[in-house]
KOLNUMI-713083 format. One line per 8 residues: number of its first residue (from 1); their letters; for each residue x, y, z of C-alpha. Coordinates in nm, 4 decimals. Layout:
! residues N
NUM) a) X Y Z | ...
//
This chain:
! residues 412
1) xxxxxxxx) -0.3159 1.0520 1.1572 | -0.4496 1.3936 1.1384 | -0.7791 1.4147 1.3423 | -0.9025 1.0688 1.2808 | -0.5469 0.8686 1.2368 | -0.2767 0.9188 1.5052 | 0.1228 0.8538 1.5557 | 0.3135 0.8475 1.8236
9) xxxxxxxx) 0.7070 0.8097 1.8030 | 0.7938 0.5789 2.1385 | 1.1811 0.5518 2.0747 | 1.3972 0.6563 1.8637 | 1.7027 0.6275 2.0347 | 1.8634 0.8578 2.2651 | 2.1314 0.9827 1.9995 | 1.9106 1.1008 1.7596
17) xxxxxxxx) 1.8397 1.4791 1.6902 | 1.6276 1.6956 1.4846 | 1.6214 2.0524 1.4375 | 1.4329 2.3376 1.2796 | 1.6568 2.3576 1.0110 | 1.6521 2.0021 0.9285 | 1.2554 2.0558 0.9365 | 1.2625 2.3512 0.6829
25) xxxxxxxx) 1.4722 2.1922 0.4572 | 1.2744 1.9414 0.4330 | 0.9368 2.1000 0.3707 | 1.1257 2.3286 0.1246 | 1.2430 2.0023 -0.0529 | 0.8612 1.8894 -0.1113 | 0.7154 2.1834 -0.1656 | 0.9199 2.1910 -0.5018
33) xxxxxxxx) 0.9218 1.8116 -0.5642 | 0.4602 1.9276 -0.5078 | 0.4823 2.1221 -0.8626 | 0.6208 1.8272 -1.0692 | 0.5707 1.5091 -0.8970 | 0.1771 1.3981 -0.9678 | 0.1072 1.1805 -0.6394 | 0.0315 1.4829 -0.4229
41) xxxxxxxx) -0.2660 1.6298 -0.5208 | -0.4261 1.3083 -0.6815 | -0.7149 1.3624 -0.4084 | -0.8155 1.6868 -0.5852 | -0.9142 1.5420 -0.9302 | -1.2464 1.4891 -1.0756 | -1.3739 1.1939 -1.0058 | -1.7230 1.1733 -1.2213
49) xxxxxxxx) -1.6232 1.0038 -1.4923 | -1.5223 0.6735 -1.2679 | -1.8523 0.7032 -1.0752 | -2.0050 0.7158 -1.4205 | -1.8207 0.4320 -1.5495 | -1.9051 0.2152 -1.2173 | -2.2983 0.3051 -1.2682 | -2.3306 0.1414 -1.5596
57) xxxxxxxx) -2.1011 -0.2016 -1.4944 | -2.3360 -0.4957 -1.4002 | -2.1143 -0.7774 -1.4403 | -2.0730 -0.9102 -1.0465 | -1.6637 -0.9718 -1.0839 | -1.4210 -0.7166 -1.1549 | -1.1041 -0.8621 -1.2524 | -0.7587 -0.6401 -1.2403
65) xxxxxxxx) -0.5141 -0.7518 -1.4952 | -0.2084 -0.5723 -1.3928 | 0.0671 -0.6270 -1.1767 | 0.2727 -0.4279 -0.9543 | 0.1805 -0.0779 -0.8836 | -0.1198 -0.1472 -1.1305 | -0.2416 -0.3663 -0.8726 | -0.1119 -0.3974 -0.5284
73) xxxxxxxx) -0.2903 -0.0209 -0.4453 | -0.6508 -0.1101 -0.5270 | -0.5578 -0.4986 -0.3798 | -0.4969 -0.3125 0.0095 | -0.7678 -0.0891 -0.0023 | -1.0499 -0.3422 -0.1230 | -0.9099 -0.6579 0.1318 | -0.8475 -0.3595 0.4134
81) xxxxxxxx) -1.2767 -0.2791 0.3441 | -1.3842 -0.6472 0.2348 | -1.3575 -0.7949 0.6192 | -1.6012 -0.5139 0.7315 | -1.8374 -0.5007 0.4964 | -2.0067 -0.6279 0.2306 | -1.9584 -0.5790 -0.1158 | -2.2250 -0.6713 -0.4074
89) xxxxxxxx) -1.9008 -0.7476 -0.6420 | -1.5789 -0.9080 -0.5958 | -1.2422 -0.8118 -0.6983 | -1.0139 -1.0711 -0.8126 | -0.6588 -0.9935 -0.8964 | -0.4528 -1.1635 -1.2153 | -0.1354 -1.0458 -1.0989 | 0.1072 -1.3258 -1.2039
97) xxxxxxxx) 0.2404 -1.5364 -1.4654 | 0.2353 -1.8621 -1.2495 | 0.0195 -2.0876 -1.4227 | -0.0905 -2.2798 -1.1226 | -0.2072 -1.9782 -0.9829 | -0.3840 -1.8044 -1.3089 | -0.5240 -2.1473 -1.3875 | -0.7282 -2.1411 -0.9957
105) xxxxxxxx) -0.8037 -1.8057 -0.9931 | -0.9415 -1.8225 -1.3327 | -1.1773 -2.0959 -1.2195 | -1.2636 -1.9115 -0.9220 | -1.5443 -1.7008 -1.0940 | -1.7320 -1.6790 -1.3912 | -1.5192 -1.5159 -1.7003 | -1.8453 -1.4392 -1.9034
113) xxxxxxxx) -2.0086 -1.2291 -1.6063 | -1.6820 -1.0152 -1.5191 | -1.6053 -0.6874 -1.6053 | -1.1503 -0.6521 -1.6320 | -1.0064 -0.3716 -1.6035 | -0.6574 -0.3964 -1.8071 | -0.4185 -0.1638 -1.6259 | -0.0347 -0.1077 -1.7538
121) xxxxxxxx) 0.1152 0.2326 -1.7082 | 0.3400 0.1884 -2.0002 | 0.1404 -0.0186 -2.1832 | 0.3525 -0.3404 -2.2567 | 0.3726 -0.4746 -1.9320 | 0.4566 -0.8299 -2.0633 | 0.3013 -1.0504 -1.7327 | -0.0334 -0.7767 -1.8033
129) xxxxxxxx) -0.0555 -0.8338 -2.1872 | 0.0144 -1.2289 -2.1367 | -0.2748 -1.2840 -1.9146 | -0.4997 -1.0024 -2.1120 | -0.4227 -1.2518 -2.4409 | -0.5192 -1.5764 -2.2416 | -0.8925 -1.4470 -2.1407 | -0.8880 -1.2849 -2.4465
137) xxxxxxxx) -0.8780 -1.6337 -2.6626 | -1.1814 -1.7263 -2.4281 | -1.4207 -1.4567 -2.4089 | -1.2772 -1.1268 -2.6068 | -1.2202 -0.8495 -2.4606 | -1.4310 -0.5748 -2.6226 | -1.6243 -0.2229 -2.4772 | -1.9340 -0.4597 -2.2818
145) xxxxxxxx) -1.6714 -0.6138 -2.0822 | -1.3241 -0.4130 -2.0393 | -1.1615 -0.0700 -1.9114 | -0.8159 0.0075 -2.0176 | -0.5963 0.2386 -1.8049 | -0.2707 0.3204 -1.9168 | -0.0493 0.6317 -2.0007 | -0.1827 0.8351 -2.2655
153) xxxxxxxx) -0.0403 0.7623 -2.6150 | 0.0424 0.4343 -2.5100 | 0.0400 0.1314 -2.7384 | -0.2344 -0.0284 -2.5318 | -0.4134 0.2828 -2.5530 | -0.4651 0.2334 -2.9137 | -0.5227 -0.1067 -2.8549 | -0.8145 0.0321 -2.7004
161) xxxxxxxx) -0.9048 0.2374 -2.9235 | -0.8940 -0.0397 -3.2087 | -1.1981 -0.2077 -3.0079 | -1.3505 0.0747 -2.8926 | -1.2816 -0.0023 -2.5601 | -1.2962 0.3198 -2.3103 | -0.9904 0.4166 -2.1199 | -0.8543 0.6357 -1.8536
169) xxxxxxxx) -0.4978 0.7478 -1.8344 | -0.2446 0.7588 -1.5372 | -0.1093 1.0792 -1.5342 | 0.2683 1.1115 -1.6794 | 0.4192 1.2685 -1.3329 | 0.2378 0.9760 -1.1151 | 0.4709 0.6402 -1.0906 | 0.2544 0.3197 -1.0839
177) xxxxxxxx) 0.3640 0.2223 -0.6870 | 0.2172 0.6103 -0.6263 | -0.0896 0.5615 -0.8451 | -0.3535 0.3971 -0.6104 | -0.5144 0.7342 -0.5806 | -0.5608 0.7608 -0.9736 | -0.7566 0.6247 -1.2626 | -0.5200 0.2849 -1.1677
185) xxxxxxxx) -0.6351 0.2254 -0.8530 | -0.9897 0.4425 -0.8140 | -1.1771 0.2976 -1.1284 | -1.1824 -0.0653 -1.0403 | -1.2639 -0.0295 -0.6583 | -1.5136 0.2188 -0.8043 | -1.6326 -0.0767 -0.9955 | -1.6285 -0.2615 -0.7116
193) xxxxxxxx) -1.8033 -0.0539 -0.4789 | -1.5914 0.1321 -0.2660 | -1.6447 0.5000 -0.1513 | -1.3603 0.6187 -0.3217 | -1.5155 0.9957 -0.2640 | -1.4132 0.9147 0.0855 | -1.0897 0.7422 0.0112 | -0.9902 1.0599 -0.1315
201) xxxxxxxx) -1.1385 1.2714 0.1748 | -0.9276 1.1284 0.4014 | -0.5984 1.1376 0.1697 | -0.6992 1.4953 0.1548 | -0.6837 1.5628 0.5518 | -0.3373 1.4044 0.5689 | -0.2161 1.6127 0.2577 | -0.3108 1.9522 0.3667
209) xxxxxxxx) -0.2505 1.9038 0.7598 | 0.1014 1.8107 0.6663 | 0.1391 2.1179 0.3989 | -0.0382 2.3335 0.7054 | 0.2555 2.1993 0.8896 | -0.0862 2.0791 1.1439 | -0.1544 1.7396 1.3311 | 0.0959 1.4821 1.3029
217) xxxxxxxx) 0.3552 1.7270 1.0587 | 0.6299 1.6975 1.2885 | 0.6375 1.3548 1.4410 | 0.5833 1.2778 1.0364 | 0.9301 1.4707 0.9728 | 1.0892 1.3460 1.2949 | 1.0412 0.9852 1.1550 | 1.1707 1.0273 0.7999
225) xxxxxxxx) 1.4751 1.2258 0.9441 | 1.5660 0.9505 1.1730 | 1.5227 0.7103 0.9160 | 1.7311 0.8779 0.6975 | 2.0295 0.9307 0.9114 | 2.0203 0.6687 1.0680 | 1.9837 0.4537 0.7430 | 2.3204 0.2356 0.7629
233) xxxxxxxx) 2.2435 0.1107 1.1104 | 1.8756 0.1051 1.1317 | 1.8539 -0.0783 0.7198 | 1.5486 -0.2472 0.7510 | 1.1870 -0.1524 0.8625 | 0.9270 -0.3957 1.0248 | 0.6057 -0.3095 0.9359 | 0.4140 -0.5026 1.2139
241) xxxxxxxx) 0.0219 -0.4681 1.1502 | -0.2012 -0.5997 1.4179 | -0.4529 -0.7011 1.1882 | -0.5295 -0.9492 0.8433 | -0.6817 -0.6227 0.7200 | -0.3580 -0.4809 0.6156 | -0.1849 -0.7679 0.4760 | -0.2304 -0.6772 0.0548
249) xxxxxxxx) -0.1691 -0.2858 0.2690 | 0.1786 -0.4676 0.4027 | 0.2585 -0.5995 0.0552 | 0.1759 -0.2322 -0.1220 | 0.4422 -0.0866 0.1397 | 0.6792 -0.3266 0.0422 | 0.6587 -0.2621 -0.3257 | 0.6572 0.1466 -0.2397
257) xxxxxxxx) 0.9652 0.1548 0.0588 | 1.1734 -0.1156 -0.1647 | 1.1275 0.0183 -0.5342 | 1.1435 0.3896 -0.3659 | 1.4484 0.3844 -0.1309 | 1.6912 0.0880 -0.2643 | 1.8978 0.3281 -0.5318 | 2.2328 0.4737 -0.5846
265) xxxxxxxx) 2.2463 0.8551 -0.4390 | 2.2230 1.1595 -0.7403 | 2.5494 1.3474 -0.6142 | 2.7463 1.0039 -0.5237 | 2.8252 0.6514 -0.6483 | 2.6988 0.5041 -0.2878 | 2.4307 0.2245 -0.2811 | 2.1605 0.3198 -0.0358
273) xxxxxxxx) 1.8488 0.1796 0.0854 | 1.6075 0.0961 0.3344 | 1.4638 -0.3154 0.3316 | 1.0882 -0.3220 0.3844 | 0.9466 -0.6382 0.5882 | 0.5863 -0.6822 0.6415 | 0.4090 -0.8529 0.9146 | 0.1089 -0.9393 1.1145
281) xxxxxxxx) 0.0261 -0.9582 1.4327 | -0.0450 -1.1622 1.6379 | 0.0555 -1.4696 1.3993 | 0.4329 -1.3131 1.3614 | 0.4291 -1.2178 1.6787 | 0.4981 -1.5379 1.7522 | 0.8113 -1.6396 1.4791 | 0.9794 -1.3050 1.3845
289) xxxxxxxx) 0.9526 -1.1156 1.7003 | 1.2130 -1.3190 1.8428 | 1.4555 -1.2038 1.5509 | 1.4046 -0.8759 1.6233 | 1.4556 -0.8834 2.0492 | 1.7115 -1.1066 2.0415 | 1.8542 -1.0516 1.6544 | 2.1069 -0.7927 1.5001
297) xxxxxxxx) 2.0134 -0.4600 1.5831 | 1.9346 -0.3440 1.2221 | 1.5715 -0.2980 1.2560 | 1.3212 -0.0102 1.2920 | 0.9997 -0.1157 1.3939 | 0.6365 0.0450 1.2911 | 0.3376 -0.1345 1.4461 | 0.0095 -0.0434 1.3231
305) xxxxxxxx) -0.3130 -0.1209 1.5311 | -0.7029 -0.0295 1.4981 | -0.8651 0.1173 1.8185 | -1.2339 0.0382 1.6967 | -1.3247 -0.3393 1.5522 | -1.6604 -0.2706 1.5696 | -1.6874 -0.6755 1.6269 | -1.8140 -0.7821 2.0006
313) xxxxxxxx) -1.7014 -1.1886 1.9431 | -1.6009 -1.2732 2.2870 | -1.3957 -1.5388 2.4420 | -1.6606 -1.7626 2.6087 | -1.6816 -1.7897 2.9918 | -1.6154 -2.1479 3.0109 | -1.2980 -2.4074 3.1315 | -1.1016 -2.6492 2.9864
321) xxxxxxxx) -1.0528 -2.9595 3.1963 | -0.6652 -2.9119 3.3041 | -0.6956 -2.5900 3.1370 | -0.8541 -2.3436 3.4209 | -0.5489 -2.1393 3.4266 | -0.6146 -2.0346 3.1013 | -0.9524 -1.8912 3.2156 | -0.7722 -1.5515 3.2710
329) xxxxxxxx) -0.8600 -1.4835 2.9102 | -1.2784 -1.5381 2.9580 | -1.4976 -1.2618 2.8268 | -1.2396 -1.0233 2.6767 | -1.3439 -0.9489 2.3360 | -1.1061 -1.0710 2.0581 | -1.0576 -0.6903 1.9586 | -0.9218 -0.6232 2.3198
337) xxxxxxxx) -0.7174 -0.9339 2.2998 | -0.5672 -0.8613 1.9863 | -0.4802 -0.4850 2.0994 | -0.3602 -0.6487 2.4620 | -0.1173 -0.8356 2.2023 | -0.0198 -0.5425 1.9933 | 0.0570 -0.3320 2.3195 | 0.2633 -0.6213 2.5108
345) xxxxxxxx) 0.4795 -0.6559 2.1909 | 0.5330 -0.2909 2.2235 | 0.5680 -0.3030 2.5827 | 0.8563 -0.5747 2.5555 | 1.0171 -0.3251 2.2168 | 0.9862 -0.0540 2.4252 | 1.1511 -0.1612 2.7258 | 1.4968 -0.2274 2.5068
353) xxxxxxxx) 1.6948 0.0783 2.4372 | 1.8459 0.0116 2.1301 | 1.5383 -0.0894 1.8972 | 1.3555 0.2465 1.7434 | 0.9427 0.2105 1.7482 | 0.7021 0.3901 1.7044 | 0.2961 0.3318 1.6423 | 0.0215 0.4062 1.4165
361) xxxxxxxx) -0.3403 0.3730 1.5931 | -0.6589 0.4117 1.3439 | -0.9575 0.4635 1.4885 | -1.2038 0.2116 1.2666 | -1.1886 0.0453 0.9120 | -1.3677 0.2482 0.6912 | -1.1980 0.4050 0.3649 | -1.1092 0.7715 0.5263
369) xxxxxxxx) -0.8928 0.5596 0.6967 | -0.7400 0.3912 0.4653 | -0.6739 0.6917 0.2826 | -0.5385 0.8386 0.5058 | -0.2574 0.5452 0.5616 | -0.1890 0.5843 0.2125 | -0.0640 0.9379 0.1664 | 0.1047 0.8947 0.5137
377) xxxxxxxx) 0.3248 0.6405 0.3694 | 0.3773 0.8020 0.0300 | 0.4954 1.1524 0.2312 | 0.7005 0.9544 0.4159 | 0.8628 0.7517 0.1337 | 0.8996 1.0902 -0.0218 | 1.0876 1.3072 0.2617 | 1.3175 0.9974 0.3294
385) xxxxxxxx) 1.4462 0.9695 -0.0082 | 1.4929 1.3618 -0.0303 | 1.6959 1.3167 0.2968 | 1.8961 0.9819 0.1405 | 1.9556 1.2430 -0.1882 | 1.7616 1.0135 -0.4307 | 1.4836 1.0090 -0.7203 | 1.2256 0.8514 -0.5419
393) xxxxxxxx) 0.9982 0.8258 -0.8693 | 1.2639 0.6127 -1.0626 | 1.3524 0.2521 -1.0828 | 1.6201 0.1708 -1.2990 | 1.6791 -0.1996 -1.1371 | 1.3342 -0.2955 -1.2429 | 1.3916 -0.1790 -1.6085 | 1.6673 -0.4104 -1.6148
401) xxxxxxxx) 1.5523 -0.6438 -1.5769 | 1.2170 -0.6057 -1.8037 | 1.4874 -0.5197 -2.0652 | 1.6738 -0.8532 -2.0185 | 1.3735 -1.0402 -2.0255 | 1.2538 -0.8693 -2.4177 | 1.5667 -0.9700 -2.5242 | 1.5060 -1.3566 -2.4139
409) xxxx) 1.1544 -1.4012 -2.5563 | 1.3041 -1.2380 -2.8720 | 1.5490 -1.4670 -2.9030 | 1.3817 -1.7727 -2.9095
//
């Protein structure tokens, strides 16, 4: 994408068309959703007062308590870095109410040497509070050892402010599953460690190149047109990632494509939506790839690769006894035998002409990247759902269900 990050649309089946107009409509349709809707120009804000924040933190674990949007973002960025490189803290997420889990992660570090950072944008995220009252009763949560970020005015706000605990709000017009680029997501990997100046550079380079209708603006509208119209046939999306360094990115996508594009359309009473799937490659290669050759043809298919590992592990130039035909794989590096498998998957996709694929090739792991992924996905997320004629930035099914839940634990 953009300079660094690049696309390429390999099918899209032969039927599909896109025009000007289509294209100006579209860029009109942002361009007014830019002045109201938060998530585009996160990667302009002032960052100092996170840096400042992350300075003074010594604690060695930083512990998100938030779930969701409050914690998927800053989950994919920090796994996507924390195979290349080291980091001098670790990030743990407390993203469930599952006991078993809570009860292992919770013994999985020290609770008196972490630093949590309590994240609910409305502030009564009941799985969030639950788990904020369990460490509480063991260590209290106080200013030495907590960060709350939350919507301003917010009940847990002035919890905060009761302990004098510092806190950072999420602006009003950015929805949690679009807030990894504020306070939410950029104070604890801040915490953590991670360049989130460059995080934001590279977030930056897709936003304007797409606004300066440069770089990869087209193919970008091409793809969200398609997906769009071609939404009751094509109803699911395979996001196939040739690397473990985007599975928490894989589960972020999921949250944003499914909470985004499942809704019922503004000017209709039609149910519309497009099912997110995440993979990786090579391990699903080998289980759902066969679904998708030989399955219904319902599903789009997005693999994502890296061009540059920066890892030289080779395969070693030995034999197996009974094995020598398997020698054909000495001395390749894994990184070329991983991309070998990425491309033959594509290869065998691309050779059917009734499955649309296309390809996203990074060039390294570093947090430009990463960035850069991001804002792709959330412009993409965005033009689809002004194409499907729906509020993007809602989600009334989730409310429901929070709603139905209150009503349970106050009935007890």
């Amino acid at each position: 994408m953009c300079s660094n990050l690049k696309t390429k649309i390999m099918m899209m089946t032969n039927s599909f068309k896109f025009t000007a107009h289509v294209n100006d409509e579209l860029s009109d349709a942002v361009a007014r959703e830019r002045k109201t809707i938060g998530f585009y120009d996160l990667c302009d804000q002032d960052i100092s007062p996170f840096l400042e924040l992350a300075s003074s933190v010594k604690q060695k674990n930083i512990v998100i308590i938030g779930i969701g949007g409050s914690a998927l973002g800053a989950s994919a960025v920090y796994r996507f870095l924390d195979l290349v490189r080291s980091f001098e803290k670790k990030l743990h997420i407390l993203d469930t109410t599952d006991p078993l889990v809570l009860d292992s992660k919770l013994n999985s570090f020290d609770m008196e040497d972490a630093y949590y950072a309590l994240i609910s944008k409305s502030g009564g995220t009941i799985e969030t509070i639950a788990v904020a009252k369990y460490i509480d009763s063991a260590i209290t949560l106080n200013k030495e050892n907590c960060v709350v970020i939350t919507d301003s005015g917010s009940i847990l706000e002035k919890f905060a402010d009761s302990r004098g605990i510092q806190h950072f709000a999420i602006p009003a017009n950015v929805g949690g599953r679009f807030s990894v680029l504020s306070s939410a997501g950029l104070v604890p990997l801040a915490l953590v460690g991670v360049n989130i100046e460059l995080l934001l550079e590279g977030a930056r380079k897709v936003r304007d190149a797409f606004f300066n209708e440069q770089g990869y603006c087209h193919s970008l509208m091409q793809k969200a047109t398609f997906y769009a119209q071609h939404a009751n046939t094509y109803n699911i999306n395979c996001l196939f990632s040739y690397s473990e360094v985007f599975r928490e990115f894989n589960a972020w996508y999921v949250q944003l494509w499914g909470e985004s594009l499942g809704k019922k359309q503004r000017h209709s009473e039609l149910h519309v939506g497009l099912t997110p799937i995440g993979l990786i490659g090579p391990t699903d290669q080998h289980s759902f790839l066969q679904l998708i050759v030989d399955g219904k043809r319902d599903k789009s298919v997005t693999v994502i690769k890296i061009k540059e590992f920066e890892n030289e592990m080779r395969v070693p130039d030995n034999s197996f006894e009974h094995l020598e035909s398997m020698d054909i794989i000495n001395s390749y590096s894994f990184a070329e035998l991983i991309n070998m498998q990425a491309d033959s998957m594509m290869e065998a996709l691309d050779s059917l002409d009734d499955i649309p694929l296309d390809i996203i090739e990074i060039e390294s792991v570093n947090a430009s990247e990463i960035g850069q992924l991001i804002l792709y996905y959330e412009l993409l997320t965005a033009l689809v759902a002004n194409m499907l004629d729906i509020d993007a930035y809602d989600q009334p099914g989730v409310e429901m269900g929070k709603i139905i839940l209150k009503d349970k634990l106050q009935g007890r």
